[in-house]
NUMI-862979 format. One line per field, with one value per residue (C-alpha): residue number from 1; residue in one letter; x, y, z. Coordinates in steps of 0.001 Angstrom, whole numbers, plus 500000, padded with zeros to 6 digits. Example, Ala and Ser with C-alpha at 12.3 -4.5 7.8 and 13.67 -1.06 7.14 Angstrom:
<nodes>
pos <- [1  2]
code <- [A  S]
u <- [512300  513670]
v <- [495500  498940]
w <- [507800  507140]
</nodes>
This chain:
<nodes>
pos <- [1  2  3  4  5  6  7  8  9  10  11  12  13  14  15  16  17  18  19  20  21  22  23  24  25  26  27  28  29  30  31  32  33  34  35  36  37  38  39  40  41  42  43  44  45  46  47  48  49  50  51  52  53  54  55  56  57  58  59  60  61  62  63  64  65  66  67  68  69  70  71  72  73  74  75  76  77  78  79  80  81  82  83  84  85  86  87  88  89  90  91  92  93  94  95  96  97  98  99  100  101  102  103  104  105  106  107  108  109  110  111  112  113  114  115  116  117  118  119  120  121  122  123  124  125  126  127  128  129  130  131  132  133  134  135  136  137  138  139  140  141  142  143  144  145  146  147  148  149  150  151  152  153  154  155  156  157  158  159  160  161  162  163  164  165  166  167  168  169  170  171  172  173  174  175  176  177  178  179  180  181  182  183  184  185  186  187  188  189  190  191  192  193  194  195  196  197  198  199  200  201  202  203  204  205  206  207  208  209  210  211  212  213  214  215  216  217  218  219  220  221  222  223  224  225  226  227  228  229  230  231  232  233  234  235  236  237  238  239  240  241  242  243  244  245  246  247  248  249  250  251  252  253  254  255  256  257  258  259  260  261  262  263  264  265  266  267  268  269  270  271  272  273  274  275  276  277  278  279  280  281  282  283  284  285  286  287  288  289  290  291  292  293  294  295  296  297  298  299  300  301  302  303  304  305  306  307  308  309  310  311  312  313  314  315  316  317  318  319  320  321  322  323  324  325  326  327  328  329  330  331  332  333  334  335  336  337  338  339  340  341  342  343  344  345  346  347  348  349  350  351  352  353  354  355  356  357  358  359  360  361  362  363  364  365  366]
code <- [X  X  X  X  X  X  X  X  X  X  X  X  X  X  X  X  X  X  X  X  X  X  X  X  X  X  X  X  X  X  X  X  X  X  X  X  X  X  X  X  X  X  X  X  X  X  X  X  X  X  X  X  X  X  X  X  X  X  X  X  X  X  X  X  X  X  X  X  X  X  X  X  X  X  X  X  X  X  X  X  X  X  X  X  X  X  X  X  X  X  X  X  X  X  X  X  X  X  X  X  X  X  X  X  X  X  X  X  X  X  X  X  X  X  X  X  X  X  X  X  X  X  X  X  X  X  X  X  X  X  X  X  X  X  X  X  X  X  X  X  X  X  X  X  X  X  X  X  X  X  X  X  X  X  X  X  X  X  X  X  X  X  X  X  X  X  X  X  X  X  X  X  X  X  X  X  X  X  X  X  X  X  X  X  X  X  X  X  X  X  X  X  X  X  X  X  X  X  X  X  X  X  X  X  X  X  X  X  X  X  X  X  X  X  X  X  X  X  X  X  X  X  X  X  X  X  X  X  X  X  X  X  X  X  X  X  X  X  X  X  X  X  X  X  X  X  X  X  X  X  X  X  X  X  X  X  X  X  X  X  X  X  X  X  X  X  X  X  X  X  X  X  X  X  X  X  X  X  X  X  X  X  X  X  X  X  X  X  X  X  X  X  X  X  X  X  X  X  X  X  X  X  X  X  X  X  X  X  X  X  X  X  X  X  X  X  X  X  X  X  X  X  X  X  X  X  X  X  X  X  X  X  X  X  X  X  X  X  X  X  X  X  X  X  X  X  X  X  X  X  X  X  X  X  X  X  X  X  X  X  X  X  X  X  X  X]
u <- [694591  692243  695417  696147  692292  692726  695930  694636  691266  693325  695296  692462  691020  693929  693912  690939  691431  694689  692606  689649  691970  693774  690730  689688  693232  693073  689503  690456  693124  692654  691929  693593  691435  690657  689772  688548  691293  690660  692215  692797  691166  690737  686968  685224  683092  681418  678403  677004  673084  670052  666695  663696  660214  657417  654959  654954  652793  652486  654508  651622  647656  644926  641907  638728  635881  632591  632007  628405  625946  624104  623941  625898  624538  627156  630549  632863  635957  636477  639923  642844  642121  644657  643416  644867  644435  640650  638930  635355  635477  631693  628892  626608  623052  622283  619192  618141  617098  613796  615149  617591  615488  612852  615823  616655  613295  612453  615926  614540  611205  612489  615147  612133  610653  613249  614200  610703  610589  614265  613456  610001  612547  614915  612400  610885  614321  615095  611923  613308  616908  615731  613597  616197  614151  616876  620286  622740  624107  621143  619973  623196  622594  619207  620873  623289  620329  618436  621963  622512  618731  618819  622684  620732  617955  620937  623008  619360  617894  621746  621887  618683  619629  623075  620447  618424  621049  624693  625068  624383  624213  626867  629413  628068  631876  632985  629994  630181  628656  631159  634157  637330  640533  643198  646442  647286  647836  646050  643001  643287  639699  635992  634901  631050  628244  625462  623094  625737  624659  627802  628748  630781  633635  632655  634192  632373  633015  636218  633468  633010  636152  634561  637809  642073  644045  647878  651279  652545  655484  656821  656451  658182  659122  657564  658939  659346  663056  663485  666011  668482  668668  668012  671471  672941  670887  671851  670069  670905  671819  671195  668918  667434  663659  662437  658354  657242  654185  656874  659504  663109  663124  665379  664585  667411  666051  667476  666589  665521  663773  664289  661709  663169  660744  659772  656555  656245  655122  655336  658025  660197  660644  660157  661161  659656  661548  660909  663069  662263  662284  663652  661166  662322  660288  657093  656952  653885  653585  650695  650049  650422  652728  654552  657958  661903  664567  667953  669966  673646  674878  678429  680750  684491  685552  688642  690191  691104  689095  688322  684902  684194  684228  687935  687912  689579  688370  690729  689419  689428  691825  691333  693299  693724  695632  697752  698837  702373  702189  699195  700725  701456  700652  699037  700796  699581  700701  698376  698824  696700  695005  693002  689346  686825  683169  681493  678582  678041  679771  682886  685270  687301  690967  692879  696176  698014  697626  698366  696377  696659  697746  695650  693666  692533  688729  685864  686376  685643  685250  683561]
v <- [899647  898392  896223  894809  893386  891769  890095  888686  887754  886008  884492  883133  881601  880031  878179  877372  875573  873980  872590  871552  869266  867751  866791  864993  863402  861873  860847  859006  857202  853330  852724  849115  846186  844761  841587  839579  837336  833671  831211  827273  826048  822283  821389  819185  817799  818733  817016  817607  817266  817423  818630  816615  817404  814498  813450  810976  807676  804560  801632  799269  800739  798417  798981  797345  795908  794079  790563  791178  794144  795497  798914  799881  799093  799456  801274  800355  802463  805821  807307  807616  804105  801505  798438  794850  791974  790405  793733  793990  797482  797711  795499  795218  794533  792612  793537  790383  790403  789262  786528  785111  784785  782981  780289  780074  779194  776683  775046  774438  772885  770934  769331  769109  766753  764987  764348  762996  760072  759559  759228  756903  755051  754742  753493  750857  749404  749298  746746  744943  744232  743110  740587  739872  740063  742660  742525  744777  746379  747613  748987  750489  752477  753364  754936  757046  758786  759560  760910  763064  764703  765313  766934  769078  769733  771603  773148  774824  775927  777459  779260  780719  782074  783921  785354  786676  787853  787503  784409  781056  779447  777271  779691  782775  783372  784226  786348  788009  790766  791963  793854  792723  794301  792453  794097  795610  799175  803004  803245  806190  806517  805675  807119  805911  806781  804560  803782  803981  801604  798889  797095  793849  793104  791372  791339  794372  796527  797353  797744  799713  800957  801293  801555  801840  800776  801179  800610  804142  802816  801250  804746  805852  809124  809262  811759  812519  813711  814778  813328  815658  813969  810406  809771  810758  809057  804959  802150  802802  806277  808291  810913  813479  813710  817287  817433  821198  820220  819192  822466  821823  818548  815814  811895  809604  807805  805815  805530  801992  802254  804002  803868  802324  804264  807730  809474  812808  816088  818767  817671  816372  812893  812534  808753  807889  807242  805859  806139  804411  806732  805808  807180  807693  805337  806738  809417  809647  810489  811316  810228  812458  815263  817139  816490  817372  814593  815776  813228  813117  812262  812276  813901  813715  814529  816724  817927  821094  823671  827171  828658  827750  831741  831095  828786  829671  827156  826516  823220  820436  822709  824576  827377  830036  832938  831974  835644  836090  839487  841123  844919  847812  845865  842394  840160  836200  833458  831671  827752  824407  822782  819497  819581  816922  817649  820887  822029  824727  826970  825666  823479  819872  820462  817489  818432  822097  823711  823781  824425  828503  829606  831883  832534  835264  835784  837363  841139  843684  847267  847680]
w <- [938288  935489  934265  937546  937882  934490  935269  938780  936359  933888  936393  938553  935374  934410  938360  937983  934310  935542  938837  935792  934527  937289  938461  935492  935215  938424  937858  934500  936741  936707  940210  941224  941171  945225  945506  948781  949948  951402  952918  952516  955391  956793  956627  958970  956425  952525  951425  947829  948474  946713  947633  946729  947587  948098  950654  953630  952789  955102  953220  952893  953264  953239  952207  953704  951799  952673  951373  950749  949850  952424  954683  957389  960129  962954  963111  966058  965685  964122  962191  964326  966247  966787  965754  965874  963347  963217  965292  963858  962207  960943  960642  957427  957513  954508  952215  950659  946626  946337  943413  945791  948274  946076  945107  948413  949318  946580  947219  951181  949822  947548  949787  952263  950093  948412  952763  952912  950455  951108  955223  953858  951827  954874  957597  955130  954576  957896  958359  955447  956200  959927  958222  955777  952586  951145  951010  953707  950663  949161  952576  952546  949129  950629  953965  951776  949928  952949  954633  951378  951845  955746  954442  951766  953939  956382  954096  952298  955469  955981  952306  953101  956811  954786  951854  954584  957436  955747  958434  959737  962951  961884  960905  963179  964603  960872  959758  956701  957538  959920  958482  960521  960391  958422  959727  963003  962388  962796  960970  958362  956930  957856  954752  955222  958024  959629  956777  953885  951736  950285  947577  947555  945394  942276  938350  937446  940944  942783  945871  948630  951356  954528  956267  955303  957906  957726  959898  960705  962245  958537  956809  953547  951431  948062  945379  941951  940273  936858  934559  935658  939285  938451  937425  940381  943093  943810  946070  949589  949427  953377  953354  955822  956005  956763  957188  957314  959730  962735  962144  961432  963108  960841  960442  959046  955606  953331  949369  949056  945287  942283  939489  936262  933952  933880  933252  930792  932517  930173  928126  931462  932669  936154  938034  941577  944219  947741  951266  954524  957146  960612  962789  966839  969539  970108  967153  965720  961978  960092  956488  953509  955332  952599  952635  951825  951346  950982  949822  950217  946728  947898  950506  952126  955141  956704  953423  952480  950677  949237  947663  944596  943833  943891  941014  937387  934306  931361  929330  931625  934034  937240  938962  941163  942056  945135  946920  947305  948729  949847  950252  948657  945874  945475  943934  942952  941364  938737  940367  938910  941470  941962  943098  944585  946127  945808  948330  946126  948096  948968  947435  948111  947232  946819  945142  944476  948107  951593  954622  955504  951966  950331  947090  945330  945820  944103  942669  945605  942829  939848]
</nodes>
C-alpha cells in the first residue's frame, strides 16, 4: 500500500513539472505582432496650418492733443462714442503766464501809441494835401503808417484776448482751446477728468492725450513668430482669426505685412506680422482682444491620403507596407510612395497608391 502512495506521489509530481514547463514554453512563445490597418482614402481637403497668437489693434489710432496748456474744463463725449471728423471732444481753459501776459500787454500800449501819432500824423496830412502844400505821394506814405498802426493796434488787442482765453473774436469758430476730433471713428480713451491740467506739444514734450480715437471697422491682427515660422509665411497668405472673448466664432484675414527684422527675446528672434481682418456688417470689435491666427501655409484638395503614422523613412525615401492578405497571417508588401501636404495627422499621396488599398498602421502589442 505504502508503494502504491509513492508511485501516485511521484507520478502527480511529475504532472505537475511537465504542466510547469508547458506553461512556461507557451509563455516564452513570440506572440505575432498586430498592427492597425488603414485605408487610402480620397480627402476632401488637407491644409498645413500654423497657430499664431497676437492681439486685435485698430489699423490706425489717433491720439488727441491740446494746442495750448491749460485745464480741462469741459468733456463732451466719453469712451465708447462714435464720433465724426471736427466733433469738439474737450474744451481747455487756458491759465495765462503772468510773463506773457505782461508782453501782451506792453505790445497793446505800445501799438496804442505808436496808432496815436501815426492817426495825428494822418489827420494833419489830410489838411495838407487838400491845400496842396504836400505832394499826393507823400500823403500816401503817411496813410500807409497810420494803416500799419490801426493793423497792429488789432492784431495786439487779438494776441492778448488768445494769452488770456486761448481765442479771439476773430477766429472764435477755430478756438484753440477746443479739442476736435480729427478722424471719424469710436473713441477708445478719455484718459483725463474735469480739472486735469494739459500740456501742449512742444520740442521738449510729446504733450498731453486727452482722447484716442480709432476706426474699428479697419482692424488688424498683430503677432509675433519666431524664426522657425517666418520662413514659411508670404504676403497675402488667408488666415482665420479666432478671438477667445467671442467663442469659436472665425473671421477671414489675410497677412498683409511681414516684419523684415527681428527682435531678440531670450536668445530667439521673433518678426511682427500684421493681417486685416474682414469683419461681418455690423460686428463690433473691441481693441486689444487676444487673439489666434491660423494661417494656411499650404493645402490641396481631393487627393488621396493615409496618416502620417503609416509613413516609413529611408534617406530622402518614403514607404509603406501595402497588405496583401490580412488573415491567418498578415502579409505586406514594402511599396515607395510619393507624398505632398501633411496636417500633421494625415498625409497627401501623390504617387504609389490607389484609392481603397491599404497600409500597414501603427503597432497594436507591445
Amino acid at each position: 500500500m505504502k508503494k502504491f502512495f509513492k508511485i501516485l506521489g511521484w507520478s502527480l509530481f511529475a504532472v505537475v513539472i511537465v504542466a510547469v514547463f508547458v506553461f512556461l514554453f507557451q509563455k516564452s512563445r513570440k506572440q505575432p505582432d498586430r498592427y492597425a490597418i488603414e485605408e487610402v482614402r480620397q480627402t476632401d481637403t488637407i491644409e498645413n496650418k500654423s497657430v499664431l497668437t497676437g492681439r486685435i489693434e485698430p489699423r490706425n489710432e489717433v491720439l488727441l492733443k491740446p494746442q495750448l496748456s491749460g485745464i480741462v474744463a469741459e468733456i463732451m463725449h466719453e469712451a465708447g462714442d462714435i464720433v465724426q471728423k471736427g466733433d469738439i471732444i474737450a474744451r481747455i481753459a487756458v491759465v495765462p503766464e503772468m510773463m506773457q501776459v505782461t508782453s501782451a500787454e506792453s505790445r497793446v500800449r505800445l501799438a496804442e501809441i505808436a496808432y496815436k501819432k501815426a492817426n495825428e500824423q494822418y489827420q494833419r496830412g489830410k489838411v495838407l494835401l487838400d491845400k496842396e502844400v504836400i505832394a499826393r505821394e507823400e500823403f500816401e506814405s503817411i496813410e500807409a503808417t497810420y494803416r500799419q498802426a490801426q493793423e497792429e493796434v488789432t492784431s495786439s488787442q487779438e494776441a492778448l484776448q488768445i494769452v488770456l482765453t486761448g481765442k479771439s473774436t476773430g477766429t472764435a469758430s477755430t478756438s484753440t482751446t477746443l479739442v476736435r476730433a480729427t478722424i471719424s471713428g469710436m473713441i477708445l480713451d478719455i484718459p483725463l477728468k474735469v480739472g486735469n491740467s494739459v500740456i501742449q506739444a512742444n520740442t521738449f514734450n510729446d504733450g498731453t492725450t486727452v482722447a484716442s480715437i480709432a476706426d474699428m471697422n479697419d482692424i488688424l491682427f498683430t503677432g509675433k513668430v519666431d524664426e522657425t515660422v517666418i520662413g514659411k509665411l508670404r504676403l497675402g497668405m488667408p488666415a482665420y482669426i479666432t478671438i477667445g472673448a467671442l467663442g469659436k466664432e472665425r473671421f477671414k484675414a489675410q497677412i498683409e505685412y511681414i516684419a523684415p527684422k527681428g527682435t531678440d527675446n531670450m536668445g530667439t528672434n521673433f518678426y511682427e506680422i500684421k493681417a486685416n481682418v474682414q469683419l461681418p456688417e455690423g460686428k463690433a470689435i473691441r481693441a486689444g482682444y487676444s487673439a489666434n491666427a491660423e494661417v494656411i501655409l499650404n493645402a490641396s484638395y481631393k487627393v488621396l491620403s493615409v496618416p502620417e503614422a503609416c509613413l516609413q523613412f529611408e534617406g530622402e525615401k518614403t514607404f509603406v507596407e501595402v497588405v496583401l492578405e490580412e488573415a491567418p497571417k498578415l502579409r505586406t508588401e514594402r511599396r515607395e510612395i510619393e507624398t505632398g501636404v501633411s496636417d500633421g495627422i494625415n498625409i497627401e499621396v501623390k504617387k504609389g497608391l490607389k484609392a481603397g488599398e491599404k497600409v500597414r498602421g501603427v503597432k497594436l502589442n507591445d
